[in-house]
Every structure is written in C-alpha cells, then in structure tokens.
Z-matrix of the N, CA and C atoms (Angstrom, degrees):
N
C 1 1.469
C 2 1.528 1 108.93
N 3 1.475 2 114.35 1 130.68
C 4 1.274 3 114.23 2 171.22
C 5 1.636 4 122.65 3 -46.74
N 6 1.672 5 119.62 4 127.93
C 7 1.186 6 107.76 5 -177.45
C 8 1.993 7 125.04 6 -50.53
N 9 1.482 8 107.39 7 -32.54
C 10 1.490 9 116.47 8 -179.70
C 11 1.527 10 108.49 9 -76.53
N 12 1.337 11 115.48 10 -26.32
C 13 1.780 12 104.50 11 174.83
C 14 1.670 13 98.55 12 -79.45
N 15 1.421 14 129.36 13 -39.22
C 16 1.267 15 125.40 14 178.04
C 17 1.758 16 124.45 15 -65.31
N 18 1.230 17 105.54 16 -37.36
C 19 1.351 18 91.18 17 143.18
C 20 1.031 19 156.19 18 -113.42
N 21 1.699 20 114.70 19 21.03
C 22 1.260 21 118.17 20 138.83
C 23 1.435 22 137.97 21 -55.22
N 24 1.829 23 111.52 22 -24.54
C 25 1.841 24 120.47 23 -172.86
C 26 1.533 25 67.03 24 -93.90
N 27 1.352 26 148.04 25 -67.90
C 28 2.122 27 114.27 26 -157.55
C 29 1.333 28 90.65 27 -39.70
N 30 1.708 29 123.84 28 -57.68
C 31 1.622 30 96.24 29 -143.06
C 32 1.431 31 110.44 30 -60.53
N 33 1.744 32 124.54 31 -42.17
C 34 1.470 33 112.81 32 -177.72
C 35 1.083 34 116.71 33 -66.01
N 36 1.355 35 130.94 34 -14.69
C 37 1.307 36 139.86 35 163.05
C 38 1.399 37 114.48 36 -46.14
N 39 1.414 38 129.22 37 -63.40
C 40 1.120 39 152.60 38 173.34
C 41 1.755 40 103.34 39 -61.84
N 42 0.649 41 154.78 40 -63.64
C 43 1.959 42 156.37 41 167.69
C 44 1.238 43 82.82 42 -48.09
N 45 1.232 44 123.53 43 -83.03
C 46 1.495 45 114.60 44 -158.51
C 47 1.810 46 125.61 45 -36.10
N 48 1.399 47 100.63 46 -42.78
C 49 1.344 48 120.63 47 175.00
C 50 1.794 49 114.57 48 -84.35
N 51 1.453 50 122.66 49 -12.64
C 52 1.341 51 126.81 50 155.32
C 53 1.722 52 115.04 51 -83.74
N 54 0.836 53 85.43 52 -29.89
C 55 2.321 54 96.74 53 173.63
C 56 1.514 55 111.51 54 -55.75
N 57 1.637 56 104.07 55 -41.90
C 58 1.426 57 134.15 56 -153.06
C 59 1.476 58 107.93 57 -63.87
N 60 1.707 59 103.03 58 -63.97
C 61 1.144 60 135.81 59 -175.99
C 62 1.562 61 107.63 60 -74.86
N 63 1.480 62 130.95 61 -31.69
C 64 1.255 63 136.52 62 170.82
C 65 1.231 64 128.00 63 -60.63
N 66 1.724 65 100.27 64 -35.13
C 67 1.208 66 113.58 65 -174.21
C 68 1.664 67 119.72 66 -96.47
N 69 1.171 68 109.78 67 8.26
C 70 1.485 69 136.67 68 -170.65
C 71 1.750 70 127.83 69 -132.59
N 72 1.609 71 89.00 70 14.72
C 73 1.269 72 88.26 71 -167.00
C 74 1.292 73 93.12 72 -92.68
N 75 1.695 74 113.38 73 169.49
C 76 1.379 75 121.42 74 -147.39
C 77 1.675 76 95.79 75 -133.89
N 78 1.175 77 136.03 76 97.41
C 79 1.992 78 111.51 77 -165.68
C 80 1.813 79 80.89 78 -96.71
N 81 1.484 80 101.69 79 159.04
C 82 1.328 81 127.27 80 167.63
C 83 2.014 82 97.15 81 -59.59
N 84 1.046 83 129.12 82 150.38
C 85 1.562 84 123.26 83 155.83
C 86 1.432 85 106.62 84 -146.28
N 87 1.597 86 119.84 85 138.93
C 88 1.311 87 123.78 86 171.50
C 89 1.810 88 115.23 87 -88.67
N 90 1.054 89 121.13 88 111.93
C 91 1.455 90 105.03 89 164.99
C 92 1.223 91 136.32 90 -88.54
N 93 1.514 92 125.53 91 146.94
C 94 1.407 93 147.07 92 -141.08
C 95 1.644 94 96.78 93 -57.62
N 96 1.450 95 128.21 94 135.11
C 97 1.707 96 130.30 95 -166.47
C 98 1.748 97 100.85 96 -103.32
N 99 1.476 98 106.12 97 47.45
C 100 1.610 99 135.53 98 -178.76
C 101 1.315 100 110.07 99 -92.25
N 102 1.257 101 137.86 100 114.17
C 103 1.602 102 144.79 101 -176.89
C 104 1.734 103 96.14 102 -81.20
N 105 1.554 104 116.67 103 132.60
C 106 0.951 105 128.53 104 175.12
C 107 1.300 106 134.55 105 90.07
N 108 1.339 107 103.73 106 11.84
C 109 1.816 108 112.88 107 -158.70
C 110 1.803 109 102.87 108 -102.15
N 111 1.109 110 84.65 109 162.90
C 112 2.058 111 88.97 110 177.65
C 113 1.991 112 88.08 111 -136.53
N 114 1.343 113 100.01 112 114.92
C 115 1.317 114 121.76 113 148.19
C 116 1.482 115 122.15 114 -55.23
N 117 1.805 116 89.75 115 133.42
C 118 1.893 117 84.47 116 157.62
C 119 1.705 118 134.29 117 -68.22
N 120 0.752 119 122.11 118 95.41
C 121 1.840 120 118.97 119 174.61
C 122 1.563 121 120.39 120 -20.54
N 123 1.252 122 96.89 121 -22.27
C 124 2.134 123 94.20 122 175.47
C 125 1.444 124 100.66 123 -174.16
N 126 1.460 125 87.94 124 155.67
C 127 1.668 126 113.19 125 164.52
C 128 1.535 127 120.59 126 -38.93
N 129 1.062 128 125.32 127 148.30
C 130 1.370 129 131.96 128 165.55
C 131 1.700 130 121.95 129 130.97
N 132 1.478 131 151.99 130 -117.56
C 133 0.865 132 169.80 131 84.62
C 134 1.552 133 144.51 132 -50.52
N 135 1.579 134 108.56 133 117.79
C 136 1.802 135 96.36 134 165.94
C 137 1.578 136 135.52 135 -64.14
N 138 1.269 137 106.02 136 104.77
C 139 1.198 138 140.01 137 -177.96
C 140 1.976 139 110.84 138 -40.01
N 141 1.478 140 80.20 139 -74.42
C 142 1.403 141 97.77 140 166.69
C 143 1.281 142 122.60 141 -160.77
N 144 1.535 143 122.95 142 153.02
C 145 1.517 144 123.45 143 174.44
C 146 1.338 145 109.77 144 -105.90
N 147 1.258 146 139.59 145 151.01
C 148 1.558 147 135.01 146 -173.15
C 149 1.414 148 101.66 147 179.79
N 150 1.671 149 95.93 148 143.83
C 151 1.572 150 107.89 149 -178.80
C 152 1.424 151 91.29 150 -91.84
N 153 1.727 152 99.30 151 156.02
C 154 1.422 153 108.42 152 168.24
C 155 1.586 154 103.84 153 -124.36
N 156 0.957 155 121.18 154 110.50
C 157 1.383 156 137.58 155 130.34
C 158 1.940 157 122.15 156 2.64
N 159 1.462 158 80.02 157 134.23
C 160 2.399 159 91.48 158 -167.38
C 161 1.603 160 89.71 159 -52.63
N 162 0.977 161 126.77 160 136.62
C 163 1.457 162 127.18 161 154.34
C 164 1.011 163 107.79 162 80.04
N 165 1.501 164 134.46 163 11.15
C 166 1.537 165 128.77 164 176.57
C 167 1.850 166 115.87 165 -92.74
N 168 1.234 167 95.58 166 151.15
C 169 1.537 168 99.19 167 -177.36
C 170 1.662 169 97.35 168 -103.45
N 171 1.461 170 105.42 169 106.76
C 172 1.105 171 117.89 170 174.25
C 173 1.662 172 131.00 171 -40.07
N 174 1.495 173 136.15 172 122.96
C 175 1.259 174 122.52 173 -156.65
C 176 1.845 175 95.32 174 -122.27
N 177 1.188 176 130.06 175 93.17
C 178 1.377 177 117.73 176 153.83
C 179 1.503 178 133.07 177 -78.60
N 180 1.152 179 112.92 178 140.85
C 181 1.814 180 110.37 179 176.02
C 182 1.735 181 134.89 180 -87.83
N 183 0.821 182 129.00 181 118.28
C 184 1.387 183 146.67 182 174.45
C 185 1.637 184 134.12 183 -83.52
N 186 0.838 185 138.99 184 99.00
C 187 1.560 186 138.78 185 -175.29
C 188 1.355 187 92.34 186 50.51
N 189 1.135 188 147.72 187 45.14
C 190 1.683 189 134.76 188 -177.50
C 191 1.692 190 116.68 189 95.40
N 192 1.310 191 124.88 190 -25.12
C 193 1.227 192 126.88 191 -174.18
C 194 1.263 193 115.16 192 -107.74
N 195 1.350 194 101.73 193 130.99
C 196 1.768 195 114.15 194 163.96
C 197 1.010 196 132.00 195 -72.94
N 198 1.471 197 107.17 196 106.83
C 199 1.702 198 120.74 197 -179.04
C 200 1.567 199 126.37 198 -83.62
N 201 1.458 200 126.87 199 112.21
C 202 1.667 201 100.51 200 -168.20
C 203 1.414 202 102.55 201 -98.40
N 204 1.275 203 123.86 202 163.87
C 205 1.782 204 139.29 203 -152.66
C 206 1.637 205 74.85 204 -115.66
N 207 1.334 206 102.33 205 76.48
C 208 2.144 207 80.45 206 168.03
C 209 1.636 208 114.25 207 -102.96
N 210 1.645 209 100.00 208 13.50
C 211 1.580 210 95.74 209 155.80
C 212 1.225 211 113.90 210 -47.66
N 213 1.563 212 106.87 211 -62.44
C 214 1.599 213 126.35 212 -122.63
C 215 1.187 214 106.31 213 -70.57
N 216 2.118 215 132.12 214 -38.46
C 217 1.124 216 113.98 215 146.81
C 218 1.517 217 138.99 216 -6.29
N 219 1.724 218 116.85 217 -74.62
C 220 1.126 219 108.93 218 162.93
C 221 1.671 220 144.87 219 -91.49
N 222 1.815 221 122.64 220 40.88
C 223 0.427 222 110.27 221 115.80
C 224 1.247 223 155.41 222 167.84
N 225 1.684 224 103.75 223 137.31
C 226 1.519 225 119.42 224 -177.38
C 227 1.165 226 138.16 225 73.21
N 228 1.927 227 108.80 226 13.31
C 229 1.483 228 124.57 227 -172.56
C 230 1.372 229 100.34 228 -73.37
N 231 1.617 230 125.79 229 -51.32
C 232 1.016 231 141.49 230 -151.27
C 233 1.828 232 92.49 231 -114.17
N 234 1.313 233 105.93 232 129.26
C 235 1.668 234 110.23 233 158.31
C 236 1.451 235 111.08 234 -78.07
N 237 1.236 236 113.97 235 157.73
C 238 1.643 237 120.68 236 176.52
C 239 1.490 238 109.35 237 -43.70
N 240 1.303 239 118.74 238 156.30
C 241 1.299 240 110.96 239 -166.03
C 242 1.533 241 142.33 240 16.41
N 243 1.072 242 100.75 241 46.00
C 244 1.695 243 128.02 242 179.60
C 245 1.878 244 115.29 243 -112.74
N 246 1.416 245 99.53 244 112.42
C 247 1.279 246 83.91 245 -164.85
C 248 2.294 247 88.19 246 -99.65
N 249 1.863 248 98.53 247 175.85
C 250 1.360 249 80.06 248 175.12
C 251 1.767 250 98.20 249 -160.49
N 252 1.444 251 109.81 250 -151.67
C 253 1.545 252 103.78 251 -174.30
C 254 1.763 253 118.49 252 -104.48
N 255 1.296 254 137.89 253 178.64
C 256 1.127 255 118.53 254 163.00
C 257 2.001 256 91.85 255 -145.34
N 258 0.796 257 98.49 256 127.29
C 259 1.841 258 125.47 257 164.95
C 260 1.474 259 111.33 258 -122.56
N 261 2.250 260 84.05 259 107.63
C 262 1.400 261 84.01 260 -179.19
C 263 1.869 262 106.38 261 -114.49
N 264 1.604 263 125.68 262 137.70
C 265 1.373 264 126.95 263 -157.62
C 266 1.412 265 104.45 264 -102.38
N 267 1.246 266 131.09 265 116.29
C 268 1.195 267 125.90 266 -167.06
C 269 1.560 268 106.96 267 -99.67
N 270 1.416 269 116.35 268 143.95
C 271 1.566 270 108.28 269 -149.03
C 272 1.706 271 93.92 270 -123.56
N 273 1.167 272 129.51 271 122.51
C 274 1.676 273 118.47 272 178.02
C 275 1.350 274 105.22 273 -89.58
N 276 1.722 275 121.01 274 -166.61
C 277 0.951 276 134.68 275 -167.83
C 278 1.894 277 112.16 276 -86.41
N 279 1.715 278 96.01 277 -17.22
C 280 1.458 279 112.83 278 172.24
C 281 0.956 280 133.22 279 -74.72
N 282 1.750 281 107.61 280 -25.39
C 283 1.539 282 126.37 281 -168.65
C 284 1.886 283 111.04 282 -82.65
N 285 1.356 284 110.67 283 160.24
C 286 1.124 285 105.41 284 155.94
C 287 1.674 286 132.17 285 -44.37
N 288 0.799 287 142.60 286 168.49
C 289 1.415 288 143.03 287 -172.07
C 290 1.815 289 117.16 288 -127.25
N 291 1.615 290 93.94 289 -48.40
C 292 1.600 291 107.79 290 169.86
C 293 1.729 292 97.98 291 -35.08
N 294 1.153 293 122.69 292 142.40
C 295 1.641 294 145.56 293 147.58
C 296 1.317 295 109.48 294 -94.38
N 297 1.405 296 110.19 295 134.66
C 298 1.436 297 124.91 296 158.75
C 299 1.521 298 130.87 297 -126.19
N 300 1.663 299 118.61 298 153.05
C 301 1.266 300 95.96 299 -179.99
C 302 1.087 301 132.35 300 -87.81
N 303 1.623 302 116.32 301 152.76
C 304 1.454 303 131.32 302 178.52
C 305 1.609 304 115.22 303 -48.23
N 306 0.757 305 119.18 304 -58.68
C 307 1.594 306 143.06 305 164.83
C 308 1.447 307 135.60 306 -118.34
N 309 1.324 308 101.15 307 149.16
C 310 1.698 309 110.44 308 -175.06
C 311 1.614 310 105.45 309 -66.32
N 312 1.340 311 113.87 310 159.27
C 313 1.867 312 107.81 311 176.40
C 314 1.433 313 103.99 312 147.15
N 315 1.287 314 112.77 313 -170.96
C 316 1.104 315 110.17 314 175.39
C 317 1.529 316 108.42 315 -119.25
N 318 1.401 317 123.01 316 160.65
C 319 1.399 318 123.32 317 168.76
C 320 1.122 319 138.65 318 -84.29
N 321 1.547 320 111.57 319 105.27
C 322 1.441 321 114.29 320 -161.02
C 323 1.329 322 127.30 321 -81.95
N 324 1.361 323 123.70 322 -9.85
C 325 0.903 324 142.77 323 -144.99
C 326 1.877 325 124.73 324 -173.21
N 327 1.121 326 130.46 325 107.55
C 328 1.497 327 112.50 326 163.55
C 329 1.741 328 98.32 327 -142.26
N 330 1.544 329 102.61 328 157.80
C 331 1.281 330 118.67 329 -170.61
C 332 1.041 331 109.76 330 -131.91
N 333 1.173 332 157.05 331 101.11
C 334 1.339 333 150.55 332 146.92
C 335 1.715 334 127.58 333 -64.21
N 336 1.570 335 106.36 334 145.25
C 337 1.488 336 106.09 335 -161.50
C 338 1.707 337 98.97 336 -131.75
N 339 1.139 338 105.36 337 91.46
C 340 2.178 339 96.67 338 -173.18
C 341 1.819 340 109.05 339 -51.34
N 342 1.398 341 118.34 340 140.26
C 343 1.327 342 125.48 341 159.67
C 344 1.350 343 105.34 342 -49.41
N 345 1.575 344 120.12 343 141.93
C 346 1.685 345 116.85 344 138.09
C 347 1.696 346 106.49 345 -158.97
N 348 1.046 347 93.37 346 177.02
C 349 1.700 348 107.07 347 -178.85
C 350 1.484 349 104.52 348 -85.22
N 351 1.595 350 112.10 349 139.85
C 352 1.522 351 110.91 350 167.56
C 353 1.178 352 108.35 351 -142.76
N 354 1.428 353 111.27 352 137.69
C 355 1.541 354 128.68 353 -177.49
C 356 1.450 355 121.78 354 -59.73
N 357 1.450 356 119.74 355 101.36
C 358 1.483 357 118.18 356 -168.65
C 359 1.897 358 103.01 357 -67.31
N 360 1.482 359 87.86 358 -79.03
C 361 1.700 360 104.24 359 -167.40
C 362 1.318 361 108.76 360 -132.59
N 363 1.048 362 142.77 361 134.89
C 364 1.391 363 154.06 362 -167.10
C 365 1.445 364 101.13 363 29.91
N 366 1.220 365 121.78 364 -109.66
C 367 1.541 366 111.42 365 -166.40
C 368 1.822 367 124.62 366 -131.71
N 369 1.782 368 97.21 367 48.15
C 370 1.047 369 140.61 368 170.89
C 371 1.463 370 107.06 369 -86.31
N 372 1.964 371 102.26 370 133.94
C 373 1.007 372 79.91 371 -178.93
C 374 2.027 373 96.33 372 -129.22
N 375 1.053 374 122.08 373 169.05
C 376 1.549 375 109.94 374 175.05
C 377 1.867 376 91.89 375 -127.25
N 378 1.920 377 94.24 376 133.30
C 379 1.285 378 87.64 377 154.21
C 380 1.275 379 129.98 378 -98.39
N 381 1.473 380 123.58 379 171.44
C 382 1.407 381 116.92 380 -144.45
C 383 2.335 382 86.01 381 -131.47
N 384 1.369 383 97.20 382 111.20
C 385 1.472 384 74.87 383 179.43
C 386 1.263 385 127.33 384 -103.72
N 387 1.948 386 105.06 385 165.36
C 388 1.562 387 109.77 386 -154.26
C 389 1.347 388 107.93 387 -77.36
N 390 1.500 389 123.15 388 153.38
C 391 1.458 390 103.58 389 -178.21
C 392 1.539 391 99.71 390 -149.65
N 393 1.232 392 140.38 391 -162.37
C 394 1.298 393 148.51 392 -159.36
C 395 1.556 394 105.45 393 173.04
N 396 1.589 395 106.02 394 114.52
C 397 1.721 396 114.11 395 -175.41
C 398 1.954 397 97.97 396 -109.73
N 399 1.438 398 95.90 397 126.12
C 400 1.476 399 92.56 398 169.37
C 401 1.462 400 108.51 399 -119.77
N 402 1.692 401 120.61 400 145.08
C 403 1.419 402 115.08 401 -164.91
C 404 1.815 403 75.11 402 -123.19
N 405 2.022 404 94.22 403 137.02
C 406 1.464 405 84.57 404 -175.43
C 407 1.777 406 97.96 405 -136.90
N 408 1.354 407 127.34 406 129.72
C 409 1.696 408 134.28 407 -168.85
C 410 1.011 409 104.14 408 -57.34
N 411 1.215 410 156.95 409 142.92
C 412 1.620 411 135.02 410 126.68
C 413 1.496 412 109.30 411 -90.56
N 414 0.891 413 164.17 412 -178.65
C 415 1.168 414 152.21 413 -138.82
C 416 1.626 415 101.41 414 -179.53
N 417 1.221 416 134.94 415 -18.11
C 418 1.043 417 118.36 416 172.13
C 419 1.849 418 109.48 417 -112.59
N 420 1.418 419 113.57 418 15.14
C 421 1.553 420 121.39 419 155.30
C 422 1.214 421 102.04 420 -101.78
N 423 1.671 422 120.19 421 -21.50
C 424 2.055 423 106.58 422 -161.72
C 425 1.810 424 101.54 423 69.94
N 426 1.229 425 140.56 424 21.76
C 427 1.006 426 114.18 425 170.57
C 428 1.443 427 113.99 426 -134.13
N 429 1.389 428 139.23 427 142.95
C 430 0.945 429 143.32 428 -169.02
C 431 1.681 430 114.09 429 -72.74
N 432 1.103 431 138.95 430 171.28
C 433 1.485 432 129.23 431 165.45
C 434 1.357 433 111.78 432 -167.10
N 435 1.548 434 112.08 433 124.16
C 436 1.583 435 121.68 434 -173.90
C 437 1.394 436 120.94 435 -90.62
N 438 1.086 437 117.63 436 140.07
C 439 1.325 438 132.69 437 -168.80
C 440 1.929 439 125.91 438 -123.63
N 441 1.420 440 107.11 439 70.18
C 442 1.429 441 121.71 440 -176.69
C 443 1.696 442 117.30 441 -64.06
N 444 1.781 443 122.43 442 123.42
C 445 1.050 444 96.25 443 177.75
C 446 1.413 445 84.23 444 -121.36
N 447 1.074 446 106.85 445 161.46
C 448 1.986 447 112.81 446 -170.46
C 449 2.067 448 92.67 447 -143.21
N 450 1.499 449 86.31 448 111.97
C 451 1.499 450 81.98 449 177.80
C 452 2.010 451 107.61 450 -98.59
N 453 1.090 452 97.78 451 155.12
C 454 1.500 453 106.07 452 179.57
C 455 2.105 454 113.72 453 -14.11
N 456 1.260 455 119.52 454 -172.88
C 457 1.246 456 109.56 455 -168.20
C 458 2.023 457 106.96 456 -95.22
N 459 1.673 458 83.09 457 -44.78
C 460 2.143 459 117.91 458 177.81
C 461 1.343 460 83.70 459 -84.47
N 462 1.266 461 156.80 460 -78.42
C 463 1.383 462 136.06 461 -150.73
C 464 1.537 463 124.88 462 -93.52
N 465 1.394 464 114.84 463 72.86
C 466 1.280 465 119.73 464 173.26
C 467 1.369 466 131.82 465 -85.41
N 468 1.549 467 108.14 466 98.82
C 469 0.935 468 133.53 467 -174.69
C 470 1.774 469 132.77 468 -155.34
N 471 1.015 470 94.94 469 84.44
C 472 1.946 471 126.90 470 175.01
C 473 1.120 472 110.42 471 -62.60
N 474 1.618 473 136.68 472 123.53
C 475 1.831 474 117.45 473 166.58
C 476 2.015 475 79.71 474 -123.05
N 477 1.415 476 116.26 475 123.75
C 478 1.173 477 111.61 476 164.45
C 479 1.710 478 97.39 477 -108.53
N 480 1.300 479 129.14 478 152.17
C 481 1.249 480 143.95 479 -142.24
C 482 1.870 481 98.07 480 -140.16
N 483 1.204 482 99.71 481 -13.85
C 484 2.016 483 100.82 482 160.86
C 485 1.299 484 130.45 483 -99.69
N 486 1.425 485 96.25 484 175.97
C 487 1.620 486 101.62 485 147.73
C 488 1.253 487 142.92 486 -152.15
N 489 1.608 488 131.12 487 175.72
C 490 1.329 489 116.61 488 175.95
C 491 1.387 490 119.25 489 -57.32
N 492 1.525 491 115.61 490 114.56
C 493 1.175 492 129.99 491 -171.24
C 494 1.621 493 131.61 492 116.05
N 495 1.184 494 112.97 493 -29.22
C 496 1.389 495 139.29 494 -170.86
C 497 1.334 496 108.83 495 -50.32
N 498 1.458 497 133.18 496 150.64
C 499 1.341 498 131.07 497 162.48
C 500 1.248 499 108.04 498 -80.07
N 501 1.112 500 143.45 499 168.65
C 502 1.256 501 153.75 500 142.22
C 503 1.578 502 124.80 501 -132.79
N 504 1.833 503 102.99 502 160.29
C 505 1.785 504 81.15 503 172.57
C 506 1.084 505 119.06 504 -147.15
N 507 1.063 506 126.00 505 144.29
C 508 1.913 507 134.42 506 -168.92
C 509 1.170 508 110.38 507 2.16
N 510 1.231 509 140.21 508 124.62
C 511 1.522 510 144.23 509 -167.51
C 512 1.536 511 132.97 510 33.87
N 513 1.412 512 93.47 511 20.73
C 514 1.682 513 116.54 512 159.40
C 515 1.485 514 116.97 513 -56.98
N 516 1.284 515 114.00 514 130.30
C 517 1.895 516 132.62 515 177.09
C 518 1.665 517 102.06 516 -47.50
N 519 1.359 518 109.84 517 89.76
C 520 1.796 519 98.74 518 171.65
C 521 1.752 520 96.91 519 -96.90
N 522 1.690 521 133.16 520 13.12
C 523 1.703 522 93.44 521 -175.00
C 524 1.600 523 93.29 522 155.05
N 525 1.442 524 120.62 523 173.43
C 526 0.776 525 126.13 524 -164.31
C 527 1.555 526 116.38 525 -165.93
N 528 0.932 527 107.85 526 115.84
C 529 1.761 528 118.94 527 168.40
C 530 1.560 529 139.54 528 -87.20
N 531 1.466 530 128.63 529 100.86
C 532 1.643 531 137.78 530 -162.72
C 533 1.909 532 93.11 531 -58.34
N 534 1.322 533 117.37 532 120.08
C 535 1.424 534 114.06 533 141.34
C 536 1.863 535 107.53 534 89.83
N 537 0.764 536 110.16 535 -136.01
C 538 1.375 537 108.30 536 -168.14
C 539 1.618 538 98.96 537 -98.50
N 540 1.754 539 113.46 538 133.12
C 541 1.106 540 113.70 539 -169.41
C 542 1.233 541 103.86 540 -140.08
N 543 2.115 542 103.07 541 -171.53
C 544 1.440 543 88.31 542 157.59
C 545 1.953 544 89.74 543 -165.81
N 546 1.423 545 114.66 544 146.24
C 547 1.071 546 121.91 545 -171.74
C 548 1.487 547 98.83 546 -107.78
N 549 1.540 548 131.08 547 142.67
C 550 1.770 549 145.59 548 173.58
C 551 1.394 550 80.19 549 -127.00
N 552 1.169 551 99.36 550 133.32
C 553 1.756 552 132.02 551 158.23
C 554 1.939 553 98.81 552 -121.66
N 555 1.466 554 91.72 553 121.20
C 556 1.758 555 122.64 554 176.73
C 557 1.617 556 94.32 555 -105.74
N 558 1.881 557 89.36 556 125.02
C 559 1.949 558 103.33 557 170.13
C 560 1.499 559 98.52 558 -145.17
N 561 1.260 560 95.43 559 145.05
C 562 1.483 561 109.16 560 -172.35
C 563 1.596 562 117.10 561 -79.29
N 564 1.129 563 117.08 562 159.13
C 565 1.427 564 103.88 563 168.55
C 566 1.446 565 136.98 564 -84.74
N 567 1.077 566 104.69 565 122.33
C 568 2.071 567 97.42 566 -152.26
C 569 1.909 568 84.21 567 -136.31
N 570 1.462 569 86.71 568 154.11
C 571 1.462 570 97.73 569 161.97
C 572 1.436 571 136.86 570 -74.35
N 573 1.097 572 121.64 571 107.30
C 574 1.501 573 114.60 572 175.73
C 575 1.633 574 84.27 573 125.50
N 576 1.669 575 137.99 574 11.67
C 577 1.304 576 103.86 575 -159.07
C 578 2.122 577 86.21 576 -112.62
N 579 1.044 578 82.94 577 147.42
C 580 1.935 579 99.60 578 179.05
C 581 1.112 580 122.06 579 -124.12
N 582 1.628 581 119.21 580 119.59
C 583 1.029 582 119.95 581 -154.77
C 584 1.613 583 97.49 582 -103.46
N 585 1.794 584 120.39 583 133.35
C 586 0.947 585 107.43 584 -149.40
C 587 1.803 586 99.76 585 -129.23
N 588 1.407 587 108.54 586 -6.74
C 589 1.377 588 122.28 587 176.01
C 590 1.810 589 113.04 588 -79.33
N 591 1.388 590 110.71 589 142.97
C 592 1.514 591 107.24 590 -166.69
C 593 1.561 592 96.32 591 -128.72
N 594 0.812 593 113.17 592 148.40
C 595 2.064 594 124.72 593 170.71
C 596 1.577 595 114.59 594 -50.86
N 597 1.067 596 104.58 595 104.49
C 598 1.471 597 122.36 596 179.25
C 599 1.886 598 114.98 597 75.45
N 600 1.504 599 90.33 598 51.03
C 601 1.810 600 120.74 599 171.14
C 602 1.793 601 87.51 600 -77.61
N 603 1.647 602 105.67 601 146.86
C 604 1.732 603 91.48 602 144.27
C 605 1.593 604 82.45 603 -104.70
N 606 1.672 605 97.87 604 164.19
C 607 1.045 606 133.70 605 151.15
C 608 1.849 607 141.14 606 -136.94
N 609 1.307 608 108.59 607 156.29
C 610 1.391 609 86.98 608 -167.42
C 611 1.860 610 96.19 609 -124.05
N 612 1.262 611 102.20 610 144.96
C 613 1.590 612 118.16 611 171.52
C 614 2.154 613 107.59 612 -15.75
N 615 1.107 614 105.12 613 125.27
C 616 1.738 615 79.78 614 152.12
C 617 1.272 616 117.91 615 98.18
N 618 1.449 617 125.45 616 -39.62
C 619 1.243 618 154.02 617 -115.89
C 620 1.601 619 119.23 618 -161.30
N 621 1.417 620 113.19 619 -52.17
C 622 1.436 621 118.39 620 178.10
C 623 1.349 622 113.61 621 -81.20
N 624 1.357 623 140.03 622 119.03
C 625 1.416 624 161.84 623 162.03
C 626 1.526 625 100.81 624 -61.22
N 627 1.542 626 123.65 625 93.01
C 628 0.958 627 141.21 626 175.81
C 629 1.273 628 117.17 627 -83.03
N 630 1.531 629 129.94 628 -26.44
C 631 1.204 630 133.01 629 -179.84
C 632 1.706 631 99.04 630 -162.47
N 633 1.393 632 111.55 631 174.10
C 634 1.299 633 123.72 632 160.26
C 635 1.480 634 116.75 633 -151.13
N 636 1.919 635 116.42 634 131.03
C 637 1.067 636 103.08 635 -174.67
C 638 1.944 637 107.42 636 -115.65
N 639 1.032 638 106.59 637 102.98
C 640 1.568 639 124.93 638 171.44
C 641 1.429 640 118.30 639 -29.47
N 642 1.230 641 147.18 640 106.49
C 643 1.283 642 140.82 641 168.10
C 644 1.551 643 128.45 642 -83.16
C-alpha cells in the first residue's frame, strides 16, 4: 500500500475514533440538593417555552417541521382539563448526549415510537422521527412529568436505560440519543409551579433548574 493512502486511512482512522469517544463521553454530574426543582434532561439550549392548553395535543418543532406528541394525551401527564407547559432542549452535535432525569420518582410509563419514511405523493418521501416518551411520578410534588426524546429524522437511534416501574433519582442516566437531537420535558399546571427556563438558556443535563414547584 502506498505510504500517502496509508496514512491518510490512520489519519481518518484516528478523527474518526476521537469523534467517537467525544461524542460519547459520559461526565459524572451532581444535582442541585433543592426541594422541588425539575431538571433539564440534556445538554444544549432552550429551544422554546410554551403553554399547552386542556386537551391539546402538544406540537413541538424540528429542523422546520411540526411534530405532534399524540402519545401524550393518553398518558396521564395532564389530568382532564388541566392545561400545562412544554420546554423543549435542543441538543447539538457538541453537546453531551447522555439524558437525565428531571425528577426523582418512579417510571410510570414509557412509549416508544420507531422512525420510518412514508410515501407522501408520487415519489416523495417524508421522514417520520423516532422518539421515546417517558412519564415519570415524583411523589413528593404528586405530579407526574413527561419526558420526550425525538432523535434526528436519518439517524434513528434511542438507547433508553429504564423501565416501566423503576425508581429513579434526580439527575439519574434515563437514555441516550445518537447525533443531533432534541429533548421536550411536559409539566402540568399546578399551583405554586415557576417556570424558570427562558429561550435560548444553555443548559446542561443534571444540573439545570428548569422549573420550581413551591409547596
């Protein structure tokens, strides 16, 4: 093998295998020893904050497209006529990737939805992206809180790391998203709760105080 083609495949060899490890790295994080708080679920920036409406099927946006959460209706984030918030964290290719949870509790709930392509009109195609909804108790607010991870449209790939039933605890590893992502955290509307995240916050997994609900 020519010496210049041979070390050209080390060098992508070598990037490729520094990308690898960069993009997978995992840091230890302590979260804040604050009664009442809801963490951000991942690295990156707030995207957007928005109330959702009693009976509405929540709509977040993606590279330009509107995605609707028509899990989340059924289930159990929101009580009947309960309207509430949605903070969605947009995660780059720079950011950590690991997800963590918002709150301590157990997991009541997760749904998974596989990515695929579907044929609009002649030979159009729309992708459809993969996502994973976790509904998680806390038990010392009484309120439930959902946790959407929506991985890219071409790179579908979800690792959730729970399960139905499981304890978990305040900025505990629930999961993980390949490549460019984006995490929505669903909170209900309750009294005393303050929403404390603003549009184009960074935040990091674990760590960021996304809300606080007052007792």
């Amino acid at each position: 093998m020519e010496p210049l083609l041979l070390q050209g495949l080390l060098s992508i060899g070598i990037v490729s295998g520094l990308f690898y490890m960069f993009f997978h790295r995992d840091p230890e994080r302590m979260p804040p020893s604050e009664d009442g708080i809801i963490l951000s679920p991942a690295d990156g920036w707030i995207k957007c904050v928005k109330p959702i409406k009693a009976g509405e099927v929540p709509v977040v946006e993606k590279y330009g497209r509107e995605i609707e959460l028509v899990d989340l209706p059924h289930m159990g984030i929101l009580k009947e006529g309960q309207g509430g918030f949605l903070v969605s964290v947009y995660m780059s290719l720079m950011d950590v990737h690991v997800n963590r949870s918002p709150v301590g509790g157990t997991v009541e709930n997760i749904q998974y939805r596989p990515g695929k392509l579907k044929l609009l009109m002649g030979r159009t195609f729309q992708a459809e992206n993969e996502r994973n909804t976790l509904v998680l108790q806390n038990e010392d607010t009484d309120m439930r809180v959902g946790v959407v991870q929506i991985a890219s449209p071409f790179v579908r790939k979800i690792d959730c790391y729970v399960a139905d039933g499981e304890l978990v605890e305040l900025g505990q590893r629930i999961g993980m998203i390949r490549l460019g992502s984006q995490v929505d955290v669903i909170l209900p509307d309750k009294e005393g709760l303050e929403i404390v995240a603003r549009k184009g916050m960074r935040v990091r997994a674990g760590t960021s105080i996304l809300a606080r609900l007052r007792q």
